[in-house]
C-alpha positions as CSV (number, residue, x, y, z in Angstrom):
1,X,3.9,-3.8,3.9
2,X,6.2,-0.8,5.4
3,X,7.1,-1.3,8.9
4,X,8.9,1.7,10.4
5,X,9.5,1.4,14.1
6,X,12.1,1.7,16.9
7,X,13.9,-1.1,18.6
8,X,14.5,-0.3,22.4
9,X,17.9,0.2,23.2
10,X,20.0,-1.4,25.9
11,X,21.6,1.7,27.8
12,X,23.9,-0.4,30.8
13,X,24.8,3.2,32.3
14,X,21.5,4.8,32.7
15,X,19.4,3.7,34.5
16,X,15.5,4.0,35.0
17,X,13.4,6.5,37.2
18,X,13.6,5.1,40.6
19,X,9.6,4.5,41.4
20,X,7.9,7.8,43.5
21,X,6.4,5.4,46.2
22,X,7.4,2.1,48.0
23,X,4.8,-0.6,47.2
24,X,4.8,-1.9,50.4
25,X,4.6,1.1,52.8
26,X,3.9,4.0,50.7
27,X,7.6,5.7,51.7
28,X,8.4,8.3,49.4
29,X,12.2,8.0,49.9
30,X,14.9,4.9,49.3
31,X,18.4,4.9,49.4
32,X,21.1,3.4,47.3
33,X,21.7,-0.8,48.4
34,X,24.3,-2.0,45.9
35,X,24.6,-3.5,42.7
36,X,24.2,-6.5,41.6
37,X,24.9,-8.4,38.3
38,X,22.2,-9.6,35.9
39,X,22.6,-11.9,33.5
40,X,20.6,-11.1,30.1
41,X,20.2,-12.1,26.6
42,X,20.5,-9.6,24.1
43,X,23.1,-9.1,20.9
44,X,25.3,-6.9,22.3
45,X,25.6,-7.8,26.0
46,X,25.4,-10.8,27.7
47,X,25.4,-8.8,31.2
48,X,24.2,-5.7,33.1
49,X,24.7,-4.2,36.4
50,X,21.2,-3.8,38.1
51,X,21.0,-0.8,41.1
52,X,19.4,-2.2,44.0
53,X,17.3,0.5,46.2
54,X,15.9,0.4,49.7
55,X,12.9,1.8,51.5
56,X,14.2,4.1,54.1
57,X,10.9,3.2,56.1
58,X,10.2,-0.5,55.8
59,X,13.8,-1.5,54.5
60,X,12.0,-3.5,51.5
61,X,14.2,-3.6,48.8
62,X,13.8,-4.2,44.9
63,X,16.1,-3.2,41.9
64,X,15.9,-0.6,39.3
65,X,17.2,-1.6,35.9
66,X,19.2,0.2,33.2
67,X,17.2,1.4,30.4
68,X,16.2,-1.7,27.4
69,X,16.3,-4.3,30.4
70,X,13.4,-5.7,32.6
71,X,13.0,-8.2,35.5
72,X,12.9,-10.8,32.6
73,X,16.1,-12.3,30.6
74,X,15.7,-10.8,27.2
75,X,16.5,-7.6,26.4
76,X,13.7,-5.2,25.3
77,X,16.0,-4.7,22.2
78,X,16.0,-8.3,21.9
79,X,12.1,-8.9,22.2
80,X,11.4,-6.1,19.7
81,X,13.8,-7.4,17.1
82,X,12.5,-11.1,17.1
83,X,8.6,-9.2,16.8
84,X,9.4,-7.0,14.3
85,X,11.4,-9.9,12.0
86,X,8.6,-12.5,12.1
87,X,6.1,-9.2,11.5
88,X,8.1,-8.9,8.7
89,X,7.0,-12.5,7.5
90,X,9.8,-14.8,8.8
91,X,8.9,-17.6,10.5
92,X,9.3,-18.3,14.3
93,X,11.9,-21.0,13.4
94,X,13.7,-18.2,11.0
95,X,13.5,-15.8,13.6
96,X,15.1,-18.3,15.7
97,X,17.8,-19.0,13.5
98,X,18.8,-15.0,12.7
99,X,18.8,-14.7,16.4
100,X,21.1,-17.6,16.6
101,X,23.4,-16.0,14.1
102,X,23.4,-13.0,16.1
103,X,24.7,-14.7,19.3
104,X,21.6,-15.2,20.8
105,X,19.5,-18.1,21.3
106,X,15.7,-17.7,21.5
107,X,13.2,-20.3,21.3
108,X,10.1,-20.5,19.2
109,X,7.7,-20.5,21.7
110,X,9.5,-17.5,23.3
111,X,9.5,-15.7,20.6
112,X,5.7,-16.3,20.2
113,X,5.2,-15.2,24.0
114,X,6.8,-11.9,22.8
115,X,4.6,-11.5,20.4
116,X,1.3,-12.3,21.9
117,X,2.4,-10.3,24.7
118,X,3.3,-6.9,23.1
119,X,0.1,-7.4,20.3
120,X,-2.2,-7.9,23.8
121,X,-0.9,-4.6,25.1
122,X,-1.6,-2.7,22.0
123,X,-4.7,-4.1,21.7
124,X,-5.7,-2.6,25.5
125,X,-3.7,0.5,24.6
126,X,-6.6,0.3,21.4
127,X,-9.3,0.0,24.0
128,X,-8.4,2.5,25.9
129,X,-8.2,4.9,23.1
130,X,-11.2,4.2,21.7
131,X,-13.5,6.8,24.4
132,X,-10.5,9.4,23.6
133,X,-11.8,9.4,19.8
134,X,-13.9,11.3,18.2
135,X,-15.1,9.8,15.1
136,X,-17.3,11.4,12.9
137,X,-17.0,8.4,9.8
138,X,-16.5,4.5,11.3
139,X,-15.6,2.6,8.6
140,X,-16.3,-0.7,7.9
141,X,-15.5,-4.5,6.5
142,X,-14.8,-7.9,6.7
143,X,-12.8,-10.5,5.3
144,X,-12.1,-14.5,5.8
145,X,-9.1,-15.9,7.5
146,X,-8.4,-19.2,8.8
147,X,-8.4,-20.5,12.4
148,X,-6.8,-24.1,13.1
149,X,-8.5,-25.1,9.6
150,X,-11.8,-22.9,10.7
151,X,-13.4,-20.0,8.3
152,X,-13.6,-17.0,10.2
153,X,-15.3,-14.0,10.0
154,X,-12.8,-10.8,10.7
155,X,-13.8,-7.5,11.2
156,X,-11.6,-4.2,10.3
157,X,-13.5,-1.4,12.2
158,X,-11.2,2.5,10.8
159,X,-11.6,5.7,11.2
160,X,-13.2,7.2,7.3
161,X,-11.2,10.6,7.6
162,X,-8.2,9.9,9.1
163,X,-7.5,6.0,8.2
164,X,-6.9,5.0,11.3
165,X,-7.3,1.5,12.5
166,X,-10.1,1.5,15.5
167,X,-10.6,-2.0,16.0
168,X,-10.3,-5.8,14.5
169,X,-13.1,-8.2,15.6
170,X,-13.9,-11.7,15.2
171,X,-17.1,-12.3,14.3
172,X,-19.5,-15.7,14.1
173,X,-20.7,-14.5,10.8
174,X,-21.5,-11.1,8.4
175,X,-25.3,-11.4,9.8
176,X,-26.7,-8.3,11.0
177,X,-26.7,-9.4,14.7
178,X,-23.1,-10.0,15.0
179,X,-21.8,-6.9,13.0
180,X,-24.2,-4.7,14.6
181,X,-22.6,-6.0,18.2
182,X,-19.1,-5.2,17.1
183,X,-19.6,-1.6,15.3
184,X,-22.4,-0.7,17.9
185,X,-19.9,-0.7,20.7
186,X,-17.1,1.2,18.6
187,X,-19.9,3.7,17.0
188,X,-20.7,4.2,20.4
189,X,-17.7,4.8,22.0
190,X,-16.3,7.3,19.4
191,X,-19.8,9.0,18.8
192,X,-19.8,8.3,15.2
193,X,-22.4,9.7,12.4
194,X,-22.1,8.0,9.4
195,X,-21.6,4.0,9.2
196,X,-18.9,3.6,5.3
197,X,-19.5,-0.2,4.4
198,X,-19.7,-1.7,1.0
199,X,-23.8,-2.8,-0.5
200,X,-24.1,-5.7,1.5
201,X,-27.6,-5.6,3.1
202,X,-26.6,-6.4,6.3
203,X,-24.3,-3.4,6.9
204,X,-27.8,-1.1,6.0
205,X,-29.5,-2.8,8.4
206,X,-27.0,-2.7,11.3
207,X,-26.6,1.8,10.2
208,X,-30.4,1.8,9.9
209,X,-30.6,0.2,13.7
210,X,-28.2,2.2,14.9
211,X,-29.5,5.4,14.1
212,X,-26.3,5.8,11.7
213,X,-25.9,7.9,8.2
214,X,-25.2,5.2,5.5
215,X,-22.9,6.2,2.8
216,X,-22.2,3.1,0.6
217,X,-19.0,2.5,-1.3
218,X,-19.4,3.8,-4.6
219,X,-16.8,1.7,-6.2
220,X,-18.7,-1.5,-5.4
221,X,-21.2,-0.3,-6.9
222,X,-20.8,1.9,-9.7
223,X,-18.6,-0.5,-11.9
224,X,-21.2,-3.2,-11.4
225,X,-24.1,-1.4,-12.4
226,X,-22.3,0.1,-15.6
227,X,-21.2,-3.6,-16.5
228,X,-25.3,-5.0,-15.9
229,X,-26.6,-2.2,-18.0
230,X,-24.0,-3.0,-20.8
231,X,-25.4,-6.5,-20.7
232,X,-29.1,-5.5,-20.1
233,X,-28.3,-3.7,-23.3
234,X,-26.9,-6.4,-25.3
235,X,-30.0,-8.8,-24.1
236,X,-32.3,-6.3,-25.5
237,X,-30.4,-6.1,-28.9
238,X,-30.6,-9.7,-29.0
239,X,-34.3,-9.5,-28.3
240,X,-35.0,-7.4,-31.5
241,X,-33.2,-9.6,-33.7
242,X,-34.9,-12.6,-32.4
243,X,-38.5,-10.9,-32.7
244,X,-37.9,-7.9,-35.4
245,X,-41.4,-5.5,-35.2
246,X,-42.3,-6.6,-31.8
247,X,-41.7,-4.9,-28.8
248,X,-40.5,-1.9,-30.7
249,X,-41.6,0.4,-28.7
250,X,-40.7,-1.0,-25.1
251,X,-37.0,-2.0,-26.5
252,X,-36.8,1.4,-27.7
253,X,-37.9,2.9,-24.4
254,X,-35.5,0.5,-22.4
255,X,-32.8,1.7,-24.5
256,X,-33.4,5.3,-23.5
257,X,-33.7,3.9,-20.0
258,X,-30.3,2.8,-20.2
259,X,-29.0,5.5,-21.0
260,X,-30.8,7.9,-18.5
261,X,-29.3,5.1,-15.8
262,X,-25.9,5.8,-17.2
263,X,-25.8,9.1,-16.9
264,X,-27.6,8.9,-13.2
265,X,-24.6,7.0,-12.0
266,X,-21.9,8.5,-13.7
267,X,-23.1,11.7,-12.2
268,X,-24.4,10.4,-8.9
269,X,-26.4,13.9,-8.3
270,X,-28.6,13.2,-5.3
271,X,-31.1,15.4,-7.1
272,X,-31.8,12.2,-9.6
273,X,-33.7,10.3,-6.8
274,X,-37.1,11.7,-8.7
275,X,-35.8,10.6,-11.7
276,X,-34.7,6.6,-10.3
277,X,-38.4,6.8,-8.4
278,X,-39.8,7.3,-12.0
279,X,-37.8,4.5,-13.6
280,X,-38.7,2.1,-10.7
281,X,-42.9,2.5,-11.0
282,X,-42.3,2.4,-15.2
283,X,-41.0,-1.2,-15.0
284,X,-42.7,-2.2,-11.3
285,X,-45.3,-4.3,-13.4
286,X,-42.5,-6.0,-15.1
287,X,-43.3,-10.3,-14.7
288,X,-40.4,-12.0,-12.7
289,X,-39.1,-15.4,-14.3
290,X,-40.0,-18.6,-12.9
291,X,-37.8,-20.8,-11.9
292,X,-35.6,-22.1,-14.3
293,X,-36.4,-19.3,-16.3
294,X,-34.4,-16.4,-17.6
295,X,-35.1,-13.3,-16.2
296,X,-35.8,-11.2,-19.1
297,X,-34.1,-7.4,-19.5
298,X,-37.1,-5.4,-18.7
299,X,-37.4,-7.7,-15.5
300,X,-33.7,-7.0,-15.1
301,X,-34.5,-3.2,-15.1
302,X,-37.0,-3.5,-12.4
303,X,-34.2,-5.0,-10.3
304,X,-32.1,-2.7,-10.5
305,X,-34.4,0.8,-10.5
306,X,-36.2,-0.9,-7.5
307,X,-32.3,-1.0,-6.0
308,X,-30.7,2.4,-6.9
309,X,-34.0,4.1,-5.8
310,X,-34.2,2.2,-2.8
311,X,-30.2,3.2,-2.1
312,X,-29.7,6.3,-3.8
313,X,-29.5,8.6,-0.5
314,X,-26.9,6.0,0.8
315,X,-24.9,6.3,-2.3
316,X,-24.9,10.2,-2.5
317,X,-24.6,10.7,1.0
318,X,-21.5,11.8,0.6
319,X,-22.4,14.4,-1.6
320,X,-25.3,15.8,0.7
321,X,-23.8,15.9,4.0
322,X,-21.4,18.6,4.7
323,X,-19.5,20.0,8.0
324,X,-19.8,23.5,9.9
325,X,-17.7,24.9,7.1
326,X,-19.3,23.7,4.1
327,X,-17.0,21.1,3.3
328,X,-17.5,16.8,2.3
329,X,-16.2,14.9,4.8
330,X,-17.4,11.7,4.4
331,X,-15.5,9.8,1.6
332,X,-16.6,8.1,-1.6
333,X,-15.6,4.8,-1.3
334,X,-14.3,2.7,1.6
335,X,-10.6,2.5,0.6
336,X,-9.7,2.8,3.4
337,X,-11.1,-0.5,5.1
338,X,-9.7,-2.1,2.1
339,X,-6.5,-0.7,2.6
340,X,-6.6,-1.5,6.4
341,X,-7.5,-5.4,5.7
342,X,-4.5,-5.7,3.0
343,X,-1.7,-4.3,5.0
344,X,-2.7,-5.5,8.7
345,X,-4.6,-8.5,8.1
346,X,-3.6,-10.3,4.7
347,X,-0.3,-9.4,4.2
348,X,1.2,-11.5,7.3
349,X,-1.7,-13.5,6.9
350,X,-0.1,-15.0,3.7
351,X,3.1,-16.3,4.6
352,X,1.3,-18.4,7.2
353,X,-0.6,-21.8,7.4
354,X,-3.5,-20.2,9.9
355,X,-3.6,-18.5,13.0
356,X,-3.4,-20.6,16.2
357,X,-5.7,-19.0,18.1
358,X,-8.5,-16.1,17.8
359,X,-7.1,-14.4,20.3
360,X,-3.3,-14.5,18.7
361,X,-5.3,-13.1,15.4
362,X,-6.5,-9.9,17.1
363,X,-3.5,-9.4,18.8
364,X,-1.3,-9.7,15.4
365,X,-3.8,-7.4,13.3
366,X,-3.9,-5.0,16.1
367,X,-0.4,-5.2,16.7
368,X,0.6,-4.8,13.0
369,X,-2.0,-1.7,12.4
370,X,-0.5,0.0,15.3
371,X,3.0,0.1,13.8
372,X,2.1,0.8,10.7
373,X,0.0,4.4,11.2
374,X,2.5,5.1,13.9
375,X,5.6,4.7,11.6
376,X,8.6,6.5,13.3
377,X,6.5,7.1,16.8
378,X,5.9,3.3,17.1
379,X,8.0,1.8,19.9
380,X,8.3,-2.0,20.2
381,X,8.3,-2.4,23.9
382,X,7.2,-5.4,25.9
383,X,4.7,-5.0,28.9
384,X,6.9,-4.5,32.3
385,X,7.3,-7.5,34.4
């Protein structure tokens, strides 16, 4: 994982903005009240001068700080620096200890704080984006983490063109209702067209309810069906030499099949539904095995034609729907979930024991996400006291 952000500096000369209005009477003008010292910790300075400022009206009184410093005693330089190290995959108790080296001390439970505190204010800063969006692809997938020993469900919710992370959601499951919840409310807010998901049934279900385009990622399933047909084929094969003379015809006729299938999903032409719809009523008669039994291959064919012909127009949606210039814009596979759940979710994910919290898990994906699509425009600044 490539973190590229910018650690607040402490300035002790300049100062912040004074504020336009006094909270207490409204004034619109203050005059200078002193200075006082502020003790703070951060590497460089263990001290800063902090302006004090009076209302000319009401005579209330606060202080304006020097840039990098807050009402609180770390540093904003300091508070970015311990996030982005344990981001990085130290531990709290190795953050610690670099701090230490640095001249600093820092507990772990405040550098923890820090963390949960910036990660919740990106995650609001998320929120708040969200009705700014327009999304014409939502992207979507889940993965398992643990919480204190628990399974859970996480969901990474991204934007299909632009690969940008739109939301991470804990979920009570991958059944319909609970995804269609999540990506309801983020479809919603971004006015998305097309749901990008892997085959799972649920994730048709939730577009299909939703009034969603489905495109399904082709790499789930185009290696899969290529590896079932090499096997169907090596089942029929095994079939002749088992019963030589019998069934010449149909194994010679499945064979062909095979082929045809190969060629379909190599190809992916959304023209070839006909041809799938024709495949699916040849073997619809086809006996399922009972159970304990062996399904046999031309059983195995009626699976699967039944399948791609049900599914075809969610795997070729991407080569039927086009823009107001001609152009694809919904992608083939959903990389970019996959992508999004590697960098921002697993890759911290594995230097721990669990998360502590739900909560703390949103906050670290969204957190992490956040700096690493904004790269160089990512500032690590805590929330002002």
């Amino acid at each position: 994982m490539r973190l590229r952000v910018q650690i607040p500096r402490v300035e002790p000369t300049q100062y912040q903005a004074w504020p336009e209005r006094c909270p207490v009477c409204g004034n619109t003008t203050f005059h200078s009240h002193g200075f006082v010292d502020k003790p703070i910790r951060d590497t460089r300075f263990d001290q800063v001068r902090s302006h004090r400022i009076q209302c000319t009206a009401c005579g209330h009184t606060r202080r304006v700080y020097p840039e990098g410093v807050t009402a609180r005693d770390q540093s904003e330089r300091l508070r970015g620096l311990s996030i982005f190290l344990w981001l990085l995959g130290v531990s709290y108790r190795g953050v610690a200890d670099v701090l230490t080296g640095l001249g600093v001390r820092l507990g772990k439970s405040q550098i923890y704080n820090n963390v949960q505190q910036v990660g919740e204010k990106v995650r609001q800063l998320q929120e708040k984006r969200l009705s700014q969006r327009r999304v014409r692809v939502l992207a979507g997938d889940c993965t398992h983490v643990r919480v204190k020993g628990q399974d859970t469900v996480v969901l990474q919710l991204s934007d299909g063109e632009n690969e940008v992370t739109l939301g991470v959601e804990v979920l009570e499951g991958e059944d319909t209702a609970s995804l269609q919840a999540a990506i309801g409310e983020v479809a919603q807010a971004v006015g998305a067209e097309v749901l990008l998901s892997d085959d799972c049934d649920s994730y048709k279900s939730v577009a299909d309810a939703l009034g969603l385009e489905h495109q399904v990622c082709q790499h789930h399933v185009v290696p899969n069906t290529l590896a079932l047909l090499v096997e169907i084929a090596g089942q029929l094969e095994r079939r002749q030499e088992e019963a030589p003379g019998e069934e010449e015809a149909k194994i010679a006729q499945a064979r062909a099949d095979i082929l045809e299938l190969e060629e379909i999903i190599l190809w992916r032409c959304p023209g070839s539904q006909a041809s799938l719809d024709a495949l699916a009523r040849r073997y619809e008669r086809e006996p399922m095995p009972r159970k304990g039994q062996r399904a046999t291959p031309f059983a195995r064919l009626k699976l699967l034609t039944m399948d791609l012909a049900a599914d075809w127009s969610r795997l070729t949606l991407t080569e039927r729907l086009r823009d107001a210039d001609q152009r694809r814009f919904v992608p083939r596979t959903n990389n970019v979930s996959e992508r999004g759940i590697g960098l921002y979710i697993k890759e911290r994910y594995r230097t721990m024991r669990g998360y502590k919290s739900r909560v703390s898990l949103v906050r670290v994906a969204t957190l992490t996400a956040y700096l690493g699509e904004e790269g160089d425009q990512a500032l690590i600044r805590a929330p002002a006291a």
